[in-house]
C-alpha positions, 0 to 999 in steps of 0.5 A: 945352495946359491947365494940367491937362496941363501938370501931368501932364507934370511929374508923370510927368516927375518920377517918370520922373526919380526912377525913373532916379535910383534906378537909377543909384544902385543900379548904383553901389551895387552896383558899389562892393559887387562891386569889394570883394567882387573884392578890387580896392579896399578901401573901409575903409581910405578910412574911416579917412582922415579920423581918419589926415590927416597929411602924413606918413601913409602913402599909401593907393594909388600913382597908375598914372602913378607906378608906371610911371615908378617902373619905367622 
C-alpha cells in the first residue's frame, strides 16, 4: 500500500467514525427527550442537584432494590 491509500483509509475511516458518533449521540438525545415527554424521568430536578447537595437533602428516586425490601 502507497502512502496516499493509506491516507485515504484513514480519512474515510474518520468520517465513517464521526457518522456513527453523530448517530448514537442523536439516539440518546432523542431517547432522554422521549423518556421525559413519557413522564418516566424528570430531568430538571437532576439540574438542581448540584445548588441542593447537602446530606440531609431529600432523596431525588429510591433505588428498585430498596423499594422492595421496603415491601416484604
Amino acid at each position: 500500500m502507497s502512502s496516499v491509500e493509506i491516507e485515504q483509509l484513514r480519512i474515510y475511516g474518520y468520517i465513517l467514525g464521526t457518522g456513527i458518533l453523530i448517530v448514537v449521540l442523536y439516539s440518546y438525545i432523542i431517547y432522554l427527550y422521549r423518556s421525559e415527554k413519557k413522564g418516566e424521568r424528570d430531568y430538571e430536578k437532576y439540574g438542581s442537584l448540584a445548588l441542593d447537595d447537602e446530606l440531609d437533602s431529600k432523596i431525588l428516586e429510591e433505588h428498585p432494590k430498596n423499594d422492595k425490601s421496603k415491601k416484604e
